[in-house]
C-alpha positions in Angstrom: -81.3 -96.1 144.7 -78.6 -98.4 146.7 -75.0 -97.5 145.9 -73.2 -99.2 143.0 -70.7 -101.3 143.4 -67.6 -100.7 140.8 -65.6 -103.9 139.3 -64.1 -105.2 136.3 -66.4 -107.7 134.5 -63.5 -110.2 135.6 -64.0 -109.1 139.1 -68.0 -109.2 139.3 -67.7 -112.8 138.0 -65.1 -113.8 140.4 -67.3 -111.9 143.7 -70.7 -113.4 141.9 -69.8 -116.7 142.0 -68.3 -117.1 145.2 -72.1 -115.9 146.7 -74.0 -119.1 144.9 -75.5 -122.0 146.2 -77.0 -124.8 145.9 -80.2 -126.5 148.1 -81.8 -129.7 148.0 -83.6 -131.0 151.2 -82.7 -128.1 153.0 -79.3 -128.3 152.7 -76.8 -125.9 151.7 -73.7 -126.2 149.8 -71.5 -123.8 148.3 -72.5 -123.9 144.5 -68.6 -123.7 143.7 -66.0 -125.4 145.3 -63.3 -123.4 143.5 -62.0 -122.3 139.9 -59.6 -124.2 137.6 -57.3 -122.3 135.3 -54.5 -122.1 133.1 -54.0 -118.5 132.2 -52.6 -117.2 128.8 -52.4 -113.8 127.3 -56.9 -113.9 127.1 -57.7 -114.1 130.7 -54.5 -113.5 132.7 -55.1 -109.8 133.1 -58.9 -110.5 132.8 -60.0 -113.8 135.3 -56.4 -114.4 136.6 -56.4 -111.1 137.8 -59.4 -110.9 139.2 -58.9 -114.4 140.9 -55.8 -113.1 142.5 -57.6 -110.4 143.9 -60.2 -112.8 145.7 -57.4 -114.8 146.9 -55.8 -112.0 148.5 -59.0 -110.8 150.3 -60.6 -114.7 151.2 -58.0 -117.7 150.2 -61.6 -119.7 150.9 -64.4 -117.6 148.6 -63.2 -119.5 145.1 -59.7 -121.2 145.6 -57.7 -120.9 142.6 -55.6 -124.3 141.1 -53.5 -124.8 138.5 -54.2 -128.0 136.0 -51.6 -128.7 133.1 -54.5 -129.4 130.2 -57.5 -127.6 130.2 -59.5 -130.7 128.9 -58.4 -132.6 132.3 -59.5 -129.7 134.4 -62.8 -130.1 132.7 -62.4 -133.9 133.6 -61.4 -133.0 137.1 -64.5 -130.8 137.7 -66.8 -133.2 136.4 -65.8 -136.1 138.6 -66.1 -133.9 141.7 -69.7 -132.6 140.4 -71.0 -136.7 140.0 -69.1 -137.6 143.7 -71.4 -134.8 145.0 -75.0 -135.6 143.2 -74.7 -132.6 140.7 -74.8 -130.4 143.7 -71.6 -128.8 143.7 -69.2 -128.0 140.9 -66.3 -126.0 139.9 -65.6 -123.3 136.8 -62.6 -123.8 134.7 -60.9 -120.4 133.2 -58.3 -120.3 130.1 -57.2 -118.5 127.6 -58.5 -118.0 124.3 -57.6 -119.8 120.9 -56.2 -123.3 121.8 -56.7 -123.1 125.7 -60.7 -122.7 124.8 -61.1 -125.1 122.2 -58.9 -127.8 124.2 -62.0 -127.6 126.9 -64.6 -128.7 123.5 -63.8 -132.6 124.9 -64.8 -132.5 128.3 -67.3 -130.1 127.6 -69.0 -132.9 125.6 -68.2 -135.4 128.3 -70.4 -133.6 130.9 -73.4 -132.8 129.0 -73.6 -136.3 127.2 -73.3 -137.3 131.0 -75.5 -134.9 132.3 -73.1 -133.2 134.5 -72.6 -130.0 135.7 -69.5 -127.3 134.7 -68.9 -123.8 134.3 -66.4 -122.9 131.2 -65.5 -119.5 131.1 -62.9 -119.2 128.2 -61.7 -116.2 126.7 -62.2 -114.9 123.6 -61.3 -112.3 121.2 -61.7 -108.8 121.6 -65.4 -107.2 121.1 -64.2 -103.8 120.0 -62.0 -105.4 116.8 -59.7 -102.6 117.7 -56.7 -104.7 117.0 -58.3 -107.6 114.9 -57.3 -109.8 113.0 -55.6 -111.2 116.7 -53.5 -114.0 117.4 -55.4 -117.0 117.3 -58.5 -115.2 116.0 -60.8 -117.2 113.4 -61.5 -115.0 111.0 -64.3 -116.4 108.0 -65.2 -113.9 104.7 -68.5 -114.9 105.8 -69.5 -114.0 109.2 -67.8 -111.5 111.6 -69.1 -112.3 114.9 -67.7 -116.4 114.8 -64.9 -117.1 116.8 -63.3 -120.5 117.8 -66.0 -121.0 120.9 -68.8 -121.3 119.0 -68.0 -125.3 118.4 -68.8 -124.9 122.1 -72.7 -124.7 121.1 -73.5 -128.0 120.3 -72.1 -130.0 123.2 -72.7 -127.1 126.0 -77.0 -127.5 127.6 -76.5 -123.3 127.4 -73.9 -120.8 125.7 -73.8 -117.1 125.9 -70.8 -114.4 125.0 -70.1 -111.6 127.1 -70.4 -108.5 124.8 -70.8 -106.1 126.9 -70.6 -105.3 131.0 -74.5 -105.1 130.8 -75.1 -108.3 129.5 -73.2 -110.2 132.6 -76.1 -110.5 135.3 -78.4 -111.9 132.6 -75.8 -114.3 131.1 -74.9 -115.2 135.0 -78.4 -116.1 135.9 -79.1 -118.3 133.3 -76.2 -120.3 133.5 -76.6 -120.7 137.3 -80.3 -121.9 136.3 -79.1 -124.5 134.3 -76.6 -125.7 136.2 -78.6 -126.4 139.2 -81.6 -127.7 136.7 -81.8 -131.6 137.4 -83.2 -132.2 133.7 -81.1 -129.6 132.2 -77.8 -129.5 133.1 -74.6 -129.8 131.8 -71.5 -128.1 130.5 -72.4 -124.3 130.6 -70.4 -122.0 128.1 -70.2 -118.2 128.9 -67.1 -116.4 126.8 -65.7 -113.6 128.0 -63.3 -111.3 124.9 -60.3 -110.0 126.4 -61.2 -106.5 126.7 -64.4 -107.1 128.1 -62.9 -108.9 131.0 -60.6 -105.6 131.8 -63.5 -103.5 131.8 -65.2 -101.1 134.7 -68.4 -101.4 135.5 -71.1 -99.7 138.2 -72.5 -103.0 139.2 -76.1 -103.3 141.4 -74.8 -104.4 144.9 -77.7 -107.4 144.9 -75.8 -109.2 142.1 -73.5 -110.4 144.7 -75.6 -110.8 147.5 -75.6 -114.9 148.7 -77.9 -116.6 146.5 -79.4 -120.1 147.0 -81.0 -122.3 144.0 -83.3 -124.6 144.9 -82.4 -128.4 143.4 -86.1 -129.7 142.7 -87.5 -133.0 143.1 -90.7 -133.7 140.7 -93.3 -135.5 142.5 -94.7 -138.9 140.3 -98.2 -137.4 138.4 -100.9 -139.6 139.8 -102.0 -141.0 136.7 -98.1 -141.7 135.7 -98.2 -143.4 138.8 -101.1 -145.5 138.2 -100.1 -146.5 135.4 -96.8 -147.9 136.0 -98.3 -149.7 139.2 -100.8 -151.2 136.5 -98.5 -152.5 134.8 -95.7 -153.6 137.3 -98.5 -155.4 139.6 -99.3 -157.5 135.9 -95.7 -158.8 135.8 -94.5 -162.4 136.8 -90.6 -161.3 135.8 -90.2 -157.9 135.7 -86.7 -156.4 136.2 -85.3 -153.2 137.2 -82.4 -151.6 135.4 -80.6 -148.7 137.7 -79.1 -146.0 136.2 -76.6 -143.1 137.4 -80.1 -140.9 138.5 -80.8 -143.3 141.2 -77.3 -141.8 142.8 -78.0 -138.3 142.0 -81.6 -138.4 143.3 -79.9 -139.6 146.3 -82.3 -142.8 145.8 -80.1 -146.1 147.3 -81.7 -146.5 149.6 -85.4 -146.2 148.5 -83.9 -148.6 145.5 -83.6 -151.2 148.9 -87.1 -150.9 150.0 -88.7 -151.5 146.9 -86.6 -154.6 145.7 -86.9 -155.7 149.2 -90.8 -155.3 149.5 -91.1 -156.4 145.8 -88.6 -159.7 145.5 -87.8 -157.4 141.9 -84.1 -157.9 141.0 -81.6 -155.3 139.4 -79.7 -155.0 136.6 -77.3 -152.1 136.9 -75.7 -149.7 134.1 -72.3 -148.4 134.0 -73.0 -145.3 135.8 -75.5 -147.1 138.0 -73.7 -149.6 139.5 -73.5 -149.4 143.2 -77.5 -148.2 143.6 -77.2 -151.8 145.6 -74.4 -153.2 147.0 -73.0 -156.5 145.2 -74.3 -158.8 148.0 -77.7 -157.3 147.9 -80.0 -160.4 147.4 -82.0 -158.5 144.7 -78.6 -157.4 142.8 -77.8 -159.0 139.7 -74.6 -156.5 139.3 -74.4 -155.6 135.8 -76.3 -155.6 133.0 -76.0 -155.2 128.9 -72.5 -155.4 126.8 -70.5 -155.5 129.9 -72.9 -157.3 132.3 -73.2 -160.4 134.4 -74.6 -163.5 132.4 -77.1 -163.4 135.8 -78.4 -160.0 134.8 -78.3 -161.2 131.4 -80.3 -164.2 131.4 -83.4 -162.7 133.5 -83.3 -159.5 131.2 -83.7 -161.8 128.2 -87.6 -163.1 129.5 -88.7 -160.0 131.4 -92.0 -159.0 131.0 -91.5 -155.5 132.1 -88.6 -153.5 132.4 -88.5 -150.9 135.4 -85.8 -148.3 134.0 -84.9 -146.0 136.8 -82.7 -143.1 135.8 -81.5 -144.4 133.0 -80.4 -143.1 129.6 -80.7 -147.0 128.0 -77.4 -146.3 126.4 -76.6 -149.1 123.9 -74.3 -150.9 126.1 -77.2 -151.3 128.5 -79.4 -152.5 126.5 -76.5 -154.5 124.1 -77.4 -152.5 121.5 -81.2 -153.4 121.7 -80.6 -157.0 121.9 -80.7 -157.7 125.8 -84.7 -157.9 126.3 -85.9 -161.0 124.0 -89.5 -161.1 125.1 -92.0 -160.5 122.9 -94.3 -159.1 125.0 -92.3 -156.7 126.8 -93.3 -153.7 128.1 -91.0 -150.6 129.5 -91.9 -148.4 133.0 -89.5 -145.6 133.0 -88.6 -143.3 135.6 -86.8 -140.1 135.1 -86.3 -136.1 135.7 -85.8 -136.3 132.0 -88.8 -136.5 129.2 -86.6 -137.6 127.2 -85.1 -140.8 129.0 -88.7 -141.5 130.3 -90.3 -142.3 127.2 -87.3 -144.3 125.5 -88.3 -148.3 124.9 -92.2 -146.8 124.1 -92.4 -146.7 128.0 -95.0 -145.9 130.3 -93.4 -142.4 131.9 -93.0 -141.4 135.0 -91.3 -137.7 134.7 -90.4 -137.5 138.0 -87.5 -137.6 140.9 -86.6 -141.7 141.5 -86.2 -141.4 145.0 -90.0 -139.5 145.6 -91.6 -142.4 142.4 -89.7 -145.0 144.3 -91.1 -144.6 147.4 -94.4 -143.9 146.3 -94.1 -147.3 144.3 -93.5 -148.9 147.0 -96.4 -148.2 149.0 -98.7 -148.3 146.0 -97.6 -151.7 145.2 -98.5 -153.1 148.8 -99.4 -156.7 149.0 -97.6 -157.1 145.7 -94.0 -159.6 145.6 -92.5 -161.7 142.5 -93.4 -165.8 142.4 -90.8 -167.8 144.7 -89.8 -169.8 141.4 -88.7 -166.3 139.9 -86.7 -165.4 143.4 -85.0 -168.7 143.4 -84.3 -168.4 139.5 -82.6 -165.4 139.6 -80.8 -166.0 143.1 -79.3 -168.9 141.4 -77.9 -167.6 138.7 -76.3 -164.7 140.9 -74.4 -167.5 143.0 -73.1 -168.9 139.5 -71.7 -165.5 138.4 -70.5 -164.7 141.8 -68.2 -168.0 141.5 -67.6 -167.2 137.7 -65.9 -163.9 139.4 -63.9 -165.5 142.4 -62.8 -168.1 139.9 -61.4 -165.2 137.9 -60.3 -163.1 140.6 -58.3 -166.6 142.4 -57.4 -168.7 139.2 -56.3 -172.5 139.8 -52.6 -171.2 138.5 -52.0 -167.9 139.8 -50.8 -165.0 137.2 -51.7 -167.3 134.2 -50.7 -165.1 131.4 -48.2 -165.6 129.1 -44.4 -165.5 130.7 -46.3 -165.5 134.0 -47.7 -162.3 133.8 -51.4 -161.2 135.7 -54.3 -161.1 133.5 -56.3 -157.5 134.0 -58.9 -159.5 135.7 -56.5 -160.7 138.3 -55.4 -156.9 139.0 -59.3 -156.3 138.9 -59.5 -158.8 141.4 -56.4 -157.8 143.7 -57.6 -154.2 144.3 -61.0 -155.1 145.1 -60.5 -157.4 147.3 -57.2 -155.4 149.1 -59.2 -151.8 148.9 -61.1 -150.8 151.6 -64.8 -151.0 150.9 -65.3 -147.1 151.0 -62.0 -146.8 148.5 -63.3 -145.5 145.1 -62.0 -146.9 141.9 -62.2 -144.7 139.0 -61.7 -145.5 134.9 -63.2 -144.7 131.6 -61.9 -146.2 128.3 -60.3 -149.1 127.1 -60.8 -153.0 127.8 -60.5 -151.9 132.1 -64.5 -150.4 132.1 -66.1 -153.3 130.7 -64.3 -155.8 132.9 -64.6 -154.0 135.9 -68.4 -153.5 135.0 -69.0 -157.1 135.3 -65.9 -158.1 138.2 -65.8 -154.8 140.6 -67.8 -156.1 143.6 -69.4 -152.5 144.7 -69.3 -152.6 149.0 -70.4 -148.6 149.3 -72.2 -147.0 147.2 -69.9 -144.1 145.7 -67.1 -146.8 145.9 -67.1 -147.0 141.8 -66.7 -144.2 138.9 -66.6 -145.2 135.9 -67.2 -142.2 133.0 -68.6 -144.3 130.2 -70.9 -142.3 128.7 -68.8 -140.9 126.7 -65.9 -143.4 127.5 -63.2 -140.6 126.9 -59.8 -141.5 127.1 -57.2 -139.6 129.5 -60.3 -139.0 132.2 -58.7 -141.3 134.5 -56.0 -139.2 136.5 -58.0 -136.3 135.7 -61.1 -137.4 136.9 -59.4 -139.5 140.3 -58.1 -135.7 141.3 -61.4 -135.0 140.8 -63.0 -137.8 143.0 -60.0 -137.2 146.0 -60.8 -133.7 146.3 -64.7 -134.6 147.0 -64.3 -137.4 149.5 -60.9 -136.5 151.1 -61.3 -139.3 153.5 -61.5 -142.1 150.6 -58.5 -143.5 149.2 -59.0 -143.3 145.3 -57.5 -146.4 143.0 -57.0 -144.4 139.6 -57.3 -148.5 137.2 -55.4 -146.8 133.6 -53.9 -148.5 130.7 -51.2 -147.4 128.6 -53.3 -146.1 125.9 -55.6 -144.1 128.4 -51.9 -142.9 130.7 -50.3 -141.7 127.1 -53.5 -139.6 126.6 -53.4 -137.4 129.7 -51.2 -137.8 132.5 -50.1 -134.7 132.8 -52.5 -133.9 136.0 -50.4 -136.0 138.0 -48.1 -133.1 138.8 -51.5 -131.5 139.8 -51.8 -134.0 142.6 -48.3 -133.2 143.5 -49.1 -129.5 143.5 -52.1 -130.0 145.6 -50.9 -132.6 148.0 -53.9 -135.2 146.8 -53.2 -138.8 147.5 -54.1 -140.9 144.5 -53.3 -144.7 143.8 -53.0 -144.6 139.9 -52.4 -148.7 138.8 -50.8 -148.8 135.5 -51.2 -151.7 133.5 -48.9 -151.9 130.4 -50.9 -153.5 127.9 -47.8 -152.4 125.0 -51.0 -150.9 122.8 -55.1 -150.6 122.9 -55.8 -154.1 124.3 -60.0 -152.9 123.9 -59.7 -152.5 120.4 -57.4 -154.8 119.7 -59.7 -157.1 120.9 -62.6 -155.5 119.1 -60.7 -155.4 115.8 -59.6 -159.1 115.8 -63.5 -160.0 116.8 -64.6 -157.9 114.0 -62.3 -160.0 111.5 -59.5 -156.4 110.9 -56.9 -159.1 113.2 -56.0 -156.1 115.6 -54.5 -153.9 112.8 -52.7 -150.7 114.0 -53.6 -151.0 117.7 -50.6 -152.1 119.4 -47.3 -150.2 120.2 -44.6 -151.4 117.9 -41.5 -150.4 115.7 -42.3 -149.7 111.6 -40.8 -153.0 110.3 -38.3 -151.7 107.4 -39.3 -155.3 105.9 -43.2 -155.2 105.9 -43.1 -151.0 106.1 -46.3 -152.0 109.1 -46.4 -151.9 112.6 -45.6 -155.1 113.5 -42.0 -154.7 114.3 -40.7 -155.0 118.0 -42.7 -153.3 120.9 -41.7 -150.3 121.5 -39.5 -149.7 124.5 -41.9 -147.1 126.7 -40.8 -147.2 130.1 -44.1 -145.8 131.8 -43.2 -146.2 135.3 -40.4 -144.2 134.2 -42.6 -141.5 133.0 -44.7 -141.5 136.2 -41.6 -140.9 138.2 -40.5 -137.4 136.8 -44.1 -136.3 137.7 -42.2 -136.2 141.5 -44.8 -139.6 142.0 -43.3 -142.5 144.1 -43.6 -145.6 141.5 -43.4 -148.8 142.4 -43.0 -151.7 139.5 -44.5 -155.0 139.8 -43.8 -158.4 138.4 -46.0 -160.8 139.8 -49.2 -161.3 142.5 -47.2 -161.0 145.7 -45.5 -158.2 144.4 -48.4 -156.2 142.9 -50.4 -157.4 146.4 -47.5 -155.8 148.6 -47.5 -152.6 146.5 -51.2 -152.1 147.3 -50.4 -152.4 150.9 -47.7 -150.0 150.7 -49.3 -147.3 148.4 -52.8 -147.7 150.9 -50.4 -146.9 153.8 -48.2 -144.1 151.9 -49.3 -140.2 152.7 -48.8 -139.1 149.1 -49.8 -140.4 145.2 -48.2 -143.5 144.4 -48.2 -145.2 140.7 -48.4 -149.2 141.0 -46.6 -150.3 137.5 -47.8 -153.4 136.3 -47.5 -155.6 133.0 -50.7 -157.7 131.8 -51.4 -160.2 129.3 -53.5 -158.0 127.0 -54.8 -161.3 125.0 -57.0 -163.2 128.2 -59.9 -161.4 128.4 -62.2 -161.1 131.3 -65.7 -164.0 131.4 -68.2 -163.7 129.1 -71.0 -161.6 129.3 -73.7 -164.1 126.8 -74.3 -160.5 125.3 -73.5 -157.9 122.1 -72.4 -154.7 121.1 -73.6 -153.3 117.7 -70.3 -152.3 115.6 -70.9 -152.8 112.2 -68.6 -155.2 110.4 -67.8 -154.2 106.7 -70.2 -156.2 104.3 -67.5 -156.7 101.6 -64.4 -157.8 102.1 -61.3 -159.4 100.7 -60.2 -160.9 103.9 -61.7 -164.2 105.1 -61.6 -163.2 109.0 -63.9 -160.3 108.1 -65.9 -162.2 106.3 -66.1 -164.6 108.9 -67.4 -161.4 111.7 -69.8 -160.4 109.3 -71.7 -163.7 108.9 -72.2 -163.3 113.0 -72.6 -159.6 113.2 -75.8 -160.5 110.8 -76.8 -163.4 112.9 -76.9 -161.1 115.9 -78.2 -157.7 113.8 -81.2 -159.7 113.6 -82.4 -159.6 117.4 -82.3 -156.4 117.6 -85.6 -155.2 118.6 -87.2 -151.9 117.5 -89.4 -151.3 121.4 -92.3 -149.4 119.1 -95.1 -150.8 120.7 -96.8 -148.9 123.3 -96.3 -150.2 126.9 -99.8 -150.2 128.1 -101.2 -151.3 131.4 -102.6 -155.5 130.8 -106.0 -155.0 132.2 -106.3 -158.8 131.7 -103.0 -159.4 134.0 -102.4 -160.5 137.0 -103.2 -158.3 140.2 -101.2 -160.2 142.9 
């Protein structure tokens, strides 16, 4: 029997994860790049201890840093975990009570978006000894519940820490998930306070280096078949990319097939970039927020090639964005449960091994010339719809002269460097730069809109810089989103990271604001003004926030902008600074961005006392019924063509 090795349970978790990996394609990465933490009275003896001790012995086996909010550091982690394909992550400690359930957010954020974290928050003690404790639940009904069960639902696997025993099998399971292409997610594994403290004789193999194997499903023959049935049938099929064709590490298998195939693209929020914006078979975006190019040949395809794709409702505009009646739907995905969305032929499988085996399979096959010209044609019109936007006939056109947010769109694009990275997530700044941002790398754009959760911006640019360390990152936040969570700027001063946060003031929620007065409710309680003592609303003056002030005690250089030359200089200077710099800039939050010839289902109440709302129901029914229920089953066309 080998010798035992004695720790804390803090300390075995510390030493345990340092020793994981992560493989795919034969290559090795270290598992965890590091731990987040804020410490309170539930982990500071426990993990913050133990994480001390590891620092001491090897700065470099799980580097410890300091966020201010523990939802952010969730944020943070995520963002680094999508810049690195779900290979590499980072766990996040706090406290219990408040600093556990402050992580519930983010934890919800990277499962919905199929990312992976490690939580590890505290919780209360297992032997009761002192119970009730502060900021213990306590329910007349159940005496095991604590405050991290509401981790449960939005975590892909949660566990509690009972005892020292129960660590390696807790530990394993969460490492399996984690690394699981289809499964993973936020993890959840609480540790109570005394359990963290707590000596153990631990088996020396738990912290022996261990490497977990990222699979890549090979395409089912008949799958296969099937879907080449069906795609070799089509005159104007259409490929919609999702965020899996970046994870699987796919781009440039994505190429090949378009090329071989003439098949155009139509790109989702998290898939934009799986081709480059001057790719002759990119349409850019597609759905809600998409390019009237994408648009327009997604409203007559015959079949729909989904590839790593959830088909959230802003890709598909809410079921409204494929109009023919005979469509049919070829999914590809790790995931059963994407793959057969739409009533789709399936392929449950990796996109970059189907895609390559498509290609070869579909040999001989290519898209009619009249369909290539078709959709090259109305690429060129958007593409002139955006540099019309992006270079206006009368330069900062807003009202008092002020840029309109596609103008800053258009200024950092074009003055970033094509590997730059520009990061967002709520607000009217992710649809616009959906349909503008002209993608020249393919991890130059992150953009969180699955769950669209305001305050990831900072968070999740810290997150994005410490990945790719030799990209600038362009942090586009408005003042609703900044208000949220900008706290994690004074991590990027701790840490020396060089983010480019550009602040537009938009004096309130210039998204729904816009929203509202579509939907007839005339942008009620959305913007940032004084109580009138006349009306008793919020419609009085603006309020006098000085942002740029706010950014400032942070320690971050800030530089305020008026105009085009001004805001154009200031990208210059913050691209050729060492350190953070915030770009302050005012907008016109009423000129909206072009168009997309496309819908988004919000319901619009059916009775009303107000004629605007009346107004936004009439059209909200008018559009209601496109929608299309996709129940038919999307069988091969034995009678189609076999070009």
């Amino acid at each position: 029997m080998s010798e035992t090795v004695r720790l804390t349970v803090a300390q075995a978790v510390v030493k345990f994860l340092a020793a994981q990996y992560s493989e795919r394609d034969g290559v090795e990465q270290k598992l965890f790049e590091g731990c987040f933490g804020i410490f309170g009275h539930g982990n500071v003896a426990g993990i913050g201890q133990a994480l001390l001790e590891a620092e001491l012995d090897d700065p470099e086996a799980l580097p410890y840093v300091l966020g201010r909010n523990e939802q952010a550091m969730v944020h943070t982690a995520v963002a680094y975990a999508r810049m690195k394909d779900r290979l590499q992550t980072w766990a996040i400690s706090t406290s219990v009570g408040p600093g556990a359930t402050n992580m519930v957010t983010g934890a919800a954020l990277a499962t919905i978006n199929r990312l992976p974290v490690l939580l590890l928050p505290a919780d209360t003690f297992a032997d009761r000894s002192a119970s009730p404790l502060l900021q213990e639940l306590e329910l007349p009904s159940a005496g095991d519940v604590t405050v991290n069960d509401c981790f449960r639902p939005v975590s892909r696997y949660f566990d509690r820490v009972w005892r020292p025993e129960q660590l390696p099998a807790a530990l394993l399971s969460a490492m399996r998930v984690l690394t699981d292409p289809v499964e993973t997610g936020a993890v959840t594994v609480c540790f109570p306070q005394d359990v963290q403290a707590q000596a153990h004789d631990w088996p020396p193999e738990l912290f022996a280096k261990r490497v977990w194997h990222v699979a890549r499903p090979l395409p089912e023959k008949a799958a296969l078949a099937r879907a080449v049935e069906i795609i070799r049938s089509a005159e104007r099929p259409l490929v919609v990319a999702g965020g899996g064709v970046h994870y699987s590490g796919a781009t440039a298998a994505l190429a090949a097939f378009c090329e071989a195939t003439g098949i155009p693209v139509g790109q989702s929020q998290a898939g934009k970039g799986t081709l480059l914006y001057d790719h002759p078979q990119c349409l850019g975006a597609i759905g809600s927020t998409g390019s009237t190019a994408a648009n327009a040949i997604a409203k007559d395809a015959d079949v729909v090639i989904g590839i790593g794709t959830r088909y959230s409702d802003f890709t598909t505009a809410s079921r409204t964005a494929f109009q023919n009646p005979d469509v049919r739907f070829v999914n590809v995905n790790v995931a059963g449960i994407d793959a057969v969305k739409h009533s789709g032929t399936s392929v449950v499988a990796d996109a970059r091994e189907t895609l390559d085996a498509l290609t070869g399979a579909l040999d001989g096959y290519r898209v009619p010339e009249s369909y290539v010209a078709e959709y090259a044609g109305l690429d060129a019109e958007w593409t002139e719809t955006v540099r019309s936007v992006f270079h206006p006939e009368v330069p900062a056109a807003g009202a008092g002269g002020l840029l309109t947010q596609a103008e800053v769109i258009g200024m950092v694009n074009e003055l970033s460097d094509p590997r730059d990275v520009v990061v967002c997530a709520a607000g009217s700044m992710p649809g616009d730069l959906h349909k503008l941002w002209q993608t020249r790398d393919a991890k130059g754009y992150h953009v969180e809109y699955g769950y669209s959760c305001m305050g990831y911006e900072v968070a999740g640019g810290l997150g994005v810089r410490l990945a790719c360390p030799d990209r600038d990152v362009f942090v586009m936040v408005g003042d609703g989103s900044y208000l949220m969570m900008a706290t994690e700027l004074a991590t990027a001063v701790q840490e020396g990271l060089k983010v480019i946060t550009v602040l537009v003031q938009n004096h309130g929620f210039a998204s729904i604001g816009a929203l509202s007065q579509a939907l007839g409710s005339q942008r009620f309680g959305t913007a940032y003004r004084y109580r009138s003592a006349e009306t008793r609303r919020l419609d009085g003056d603006v309020l006098p926030l000085d942002l740029a002030a706010n950014a400032e005690s942070f320690g971050i250089r800030v530089i305020r902008t008026k105009g085009p030359e001004d805001f154009a200089a200031a990208i210059a200077d913050a691209k050729a600074a060492p350190d953070s710099t915030v770009i302050y800039v005012e907008t016109d939050p009423l000129i909206g961005a072009p168009d997309s010839n496309s819908w988004w289902d919000v319901p619009v109440s059916a009775v009303a006392g107000i004629e605007s709302t009346r107004a936004a129901r009439k059209v909200y029914d008018e559009a209601k019924a496109t929608q299309k229920s996709f129940l038919a089953p999307s069988l091969p066309n034995t009678e189609g063509s076999t070009r």
